[in-house]
KETIFI-597259 format. One record per residue (C-alpha): x, y, z. Coordinates in steps of 0.001 Angstrom, whole numbers, plus 500000, padded with zeros to 6 digits. Example, Ala and Ser with C-alpha at 12.3 -4.5 7.8 and 13.67 -1.06 7.14 Angstrom:
BEGIN
512300495500507800513670498940507140
This chain:
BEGIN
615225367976618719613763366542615131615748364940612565615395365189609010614664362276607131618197362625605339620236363005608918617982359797610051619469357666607089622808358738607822622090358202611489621513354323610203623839354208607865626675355305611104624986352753613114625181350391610445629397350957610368629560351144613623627653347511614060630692346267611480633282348029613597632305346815616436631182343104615727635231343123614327635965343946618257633832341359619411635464338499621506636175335737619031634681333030621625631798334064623377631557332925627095629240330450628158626339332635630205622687333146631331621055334921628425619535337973629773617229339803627125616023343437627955613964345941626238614593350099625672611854352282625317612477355527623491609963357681621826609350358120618376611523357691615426611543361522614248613425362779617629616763362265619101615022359393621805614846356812619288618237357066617054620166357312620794617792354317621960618956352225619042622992353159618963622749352171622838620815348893622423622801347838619198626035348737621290624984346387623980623839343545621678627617343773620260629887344312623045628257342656626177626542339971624208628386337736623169630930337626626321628239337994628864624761336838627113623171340643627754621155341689624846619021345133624470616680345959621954615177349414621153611720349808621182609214353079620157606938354468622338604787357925622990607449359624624884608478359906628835604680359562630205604387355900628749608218354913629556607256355060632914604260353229632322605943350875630592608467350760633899606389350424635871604921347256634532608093345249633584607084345746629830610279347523629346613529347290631632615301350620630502614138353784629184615303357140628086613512359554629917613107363615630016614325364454634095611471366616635197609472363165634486611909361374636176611500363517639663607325362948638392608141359758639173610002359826642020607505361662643722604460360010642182603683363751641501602208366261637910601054363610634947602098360386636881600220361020640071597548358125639482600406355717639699601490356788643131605867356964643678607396354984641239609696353550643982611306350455641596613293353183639386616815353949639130619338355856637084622093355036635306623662358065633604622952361669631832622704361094628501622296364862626965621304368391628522618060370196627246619119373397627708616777376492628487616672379133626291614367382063627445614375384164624646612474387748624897612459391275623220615256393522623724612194396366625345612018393936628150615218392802628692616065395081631835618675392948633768618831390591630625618783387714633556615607385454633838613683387817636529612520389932633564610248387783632268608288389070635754608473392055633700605885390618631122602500390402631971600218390698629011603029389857626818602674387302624321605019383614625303605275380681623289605282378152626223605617374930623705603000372527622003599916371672623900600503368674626662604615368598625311607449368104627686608305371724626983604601373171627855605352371165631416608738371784632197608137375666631465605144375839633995607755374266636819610137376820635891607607379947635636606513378724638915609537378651640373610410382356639356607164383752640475604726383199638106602696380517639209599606380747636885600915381485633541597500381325631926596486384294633068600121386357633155600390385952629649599012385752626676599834382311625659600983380404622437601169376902622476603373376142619588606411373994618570610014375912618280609668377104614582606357378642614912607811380303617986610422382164615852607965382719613336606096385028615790608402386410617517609219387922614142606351388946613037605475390584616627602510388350617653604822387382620629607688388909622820608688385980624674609533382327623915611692378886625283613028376446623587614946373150625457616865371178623465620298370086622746622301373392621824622850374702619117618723374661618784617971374545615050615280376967615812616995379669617902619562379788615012617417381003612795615676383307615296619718384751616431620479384794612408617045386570611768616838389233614783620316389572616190620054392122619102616516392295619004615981388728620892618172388618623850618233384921625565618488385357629156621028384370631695620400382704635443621807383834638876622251381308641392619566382536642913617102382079640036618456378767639258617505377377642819614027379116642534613595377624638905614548374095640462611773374021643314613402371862645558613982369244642953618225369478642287617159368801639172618538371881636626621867373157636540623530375815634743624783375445631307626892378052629437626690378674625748629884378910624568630180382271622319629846381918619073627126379184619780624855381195617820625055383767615046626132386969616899626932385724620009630190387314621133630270386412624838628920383175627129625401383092628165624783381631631444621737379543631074620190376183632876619557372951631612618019369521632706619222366016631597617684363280629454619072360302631181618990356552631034616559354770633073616252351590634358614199349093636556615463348460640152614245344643639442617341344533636762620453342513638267623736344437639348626004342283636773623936343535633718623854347200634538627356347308635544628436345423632317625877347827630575626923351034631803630685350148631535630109349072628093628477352825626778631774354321628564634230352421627350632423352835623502631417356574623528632949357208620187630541354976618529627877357014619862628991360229619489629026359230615405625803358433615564624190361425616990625286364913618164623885365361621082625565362434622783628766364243622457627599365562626011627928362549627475631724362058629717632163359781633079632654363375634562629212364647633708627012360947634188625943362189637351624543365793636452620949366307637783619914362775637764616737362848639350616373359181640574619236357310642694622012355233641233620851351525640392623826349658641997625288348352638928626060351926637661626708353065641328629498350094641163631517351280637809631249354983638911632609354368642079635444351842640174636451355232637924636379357053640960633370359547640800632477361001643957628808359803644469626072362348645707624680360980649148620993362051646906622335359569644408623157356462646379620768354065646375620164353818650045618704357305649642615321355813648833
């Protein structure tokens, strides 16, 4: 999901108010206590990674602060590949991270293999869903469920920009519905979203995905643009457990109608989480005080970008791919979430 340079100075100009806000919260004596300083990693400043990053960090620095001496700062990086890196080597203590790179890590498996399980990770909560949106021509839209893209050899796909997140996380899910080598199924585009729609209008493709926060920017256009001609494809239970692989990590996701121009009923899609990551190394007292303080605050974040609107105690736990750190496991269990056995730390 990009932002415009126009929502990114509103973005700091809401983070800005909110800082006032919530400094006017702040306890007027600050406890005596242990300063504990830890770094975010994000990714970089034109995406949604960085201006969440930031609200989350600043939102530590003013709540849990100055009562409890736990300070966060937000810090760029390249993405999910180098968060873990970054993990890994204590140079950051929490990062945002895309799931499918999460259960990488878990496994030691895909781009992080060289660095073996990354056994010292834990989650803390879903931050936002990037939900699936397997768009194709109406001429191959037999069941208009995700088994028709079977349907498609030959056919022209826009499976994302070289080495992205999206290019990987498609090949997991192509795999998982049968098409294991999509190199040679399709003909294959490796674009970003707008290009997609681009060519998907002109004809030079009849298939494309594109995961992000709904409504996607992109598919708008595209819904807006073709109407019945581009029909985005539901999941069956079925397909949703071969999509996964074995990892638990996707789950289905319904767009609302009127999500997009021209959408008169729900589509039953998937989606994976972006969630908040953090070193097991981190003590319990900061990530409890840490993950209590972004639940007790979410309307500050929600005014600072859209897509944390997804965020509620009753959807933390959706698809993490890494268990609970104990802090977090300690305030979900407090407001009374029933805890996956998958999730529990012990599960390691």
């Amino acid at each position: 999901m990009q932002v415009t340079p126009k929502a990114a100075l509103f973005a700091r100009a809401l983070l800005m108010a909110g800082l006032v806000a919530l400094a006017g919260m702040a306890p007027a004596a600050a406890q005596e206590a242990e300063e504990r300083s830890y770094l975010l990693a994000t990714a970089g400043t034109g995406g949604t990674y960085y201006p969440v990053g930031v609200a989350i960090a600043t939102l530590v620095s003013v709540r849990v602060q100055p009562e409890h001496g736990i300070a966060m700062s937000a810090i760029t990086s390249a993405g999910s590949g180098e968060n873990i890196r970054l993990l890994a080597g204590d140079q950051a203590q929490f990062a945002i991270l895309q799931g499918l790179w999460g259960a990488y890590a878990r496994n030691g498996s895909g781009p992080v293999e060289p660095l073996g399980p990354q056994e010292n990770l834990r989650s803390i909560t879903m931050l936002w869903s990037n939900v699936e949106h397997f768009t194709i021509r109406r001429d191959y839209a037999e069941t208009g469920t995700a088994d028709d893209l079977l349907g498609m050899e030959g056919r022209g796909f826009a499976i994302g920009a070289r080495n992205s997140g999206t290019e990987g996380s498609n090949r997991h899910l192509l795999a998982g519905l049968g098409i294991e080598d999509p190199d040679s199924f399709f003909d294959l585009a490796y674009i970003g979203y707008s290009p997609s729609v681009d060519a998907f209008m002109n004809g030079n493709i009849d298939a494309l995905n594109t995961a992000a926060g709904a409504p996607v920017g992109a598919m708008t256009r595209l819904q807006a643009a073709a109407g019945d001609e581009a029909v985005i494809l539901e999941f069956t239970e079925d397909q949703l457990a071969r999509a996964n692989g074995g990892l638990e990590l996707w789950t289905f996701h319904v767009l609302e109608p009127g999500t997009y121009p021209g959408q008169d009923e729900a589509i039953r899609t998937i989606a994976q989480p972006n969630f908040l990551a953090v070193n097991a190394a981190v003590d319990e007292d900061a990530v409890y005080r840490i993950t209590r303080a972004i639940y007790e605050n979410l309307p500050f974040l929600h005014n600072i970008h859209q897509a944390t609107r997804a965020m509620a105690p009753e959807r933390a736990l959706t698809g993490l791919p890494l268990p609970l750190h104990p802090g977090a496991l300690r305030y979900y269990e407090e407001a009374g979430l029933e805890i996956p056995d998958r999730l529990r730390p012990e599960a390691e």
